[in-house]
C-alpha angles and dihedrals in degrees: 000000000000117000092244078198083072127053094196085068098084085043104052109064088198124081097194087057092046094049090051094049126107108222120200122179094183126018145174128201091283094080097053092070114087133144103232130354137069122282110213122199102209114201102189084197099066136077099212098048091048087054090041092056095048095045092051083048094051090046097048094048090068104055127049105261108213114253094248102041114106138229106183120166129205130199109237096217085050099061116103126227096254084048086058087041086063098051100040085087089062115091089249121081111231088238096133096273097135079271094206121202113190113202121197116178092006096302129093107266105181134354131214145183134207080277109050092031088087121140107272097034079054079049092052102041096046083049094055082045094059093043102251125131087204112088117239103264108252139189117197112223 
């Protein structure tokens, strides 16, 4: 049954995903500091960063994320300006496209959007995260 305390519960088809994400309603830039792990901006309005999200979930249901590694979600119409003002300097634009910062030794490594966040671009980035050159084995479904 769906955790009707959390909207990404009816998003994310894996439970296991949904229990390890950080939710946040409403952040400052406090919360987009983090040491290793993605920060998702999740804009419940939109299409492509509801199929952004899902697609991130699906894909991280099927490795072995590191313990430490953080999946922490804010909603888009949360962020505070100052939030939006952060992450202005990153290659994606903050629009409500599942906007993705990958942090790797507490900065911001790689950015990605619903359209570069496909499944082999998530593969290669968790595996730079892990600190492999080889790329996570992978099957499309």
């Amino acid at each position: 049954m769906d955790n009707p305390k959390n909207p990404l519960s009816i998003f994310c088809p894996s439970k296991t995903i949904l229990n390890r994400i950080q939710f946040l309603p409403n952040s400052d830039v406090s919360d987009v500091k983090m040491e290793r792990g993605l920060l998702l901006l999740m804009a419940f309005w939109s299409g492509p960063s509801v199929m952004g999200f899902r697609n991130i979930c699906r894909i991280f249901a099927d490795v072995a994320l590191p313990k430490e590694f953080v999946f922490r979600v804010l909603d888009i119409d949360g962020i505070s300006h100052a939030v939006v003002e952060n992450l202005r300097t990153q290659p994606v634009v903050v629009g409500g496209n599942a906007e993705g910062y990958w942090f790797l030794n507490g900065s911001i490594s790689s950015a990605t959007n619903y359209h570069s966040a496909t499944e082999e671009h998530v593969r290669l980035l968790l595996a730079k995260e892990r600190g492999t050159k080889i790329p996570l084995s992978f099957h499309l479904r």
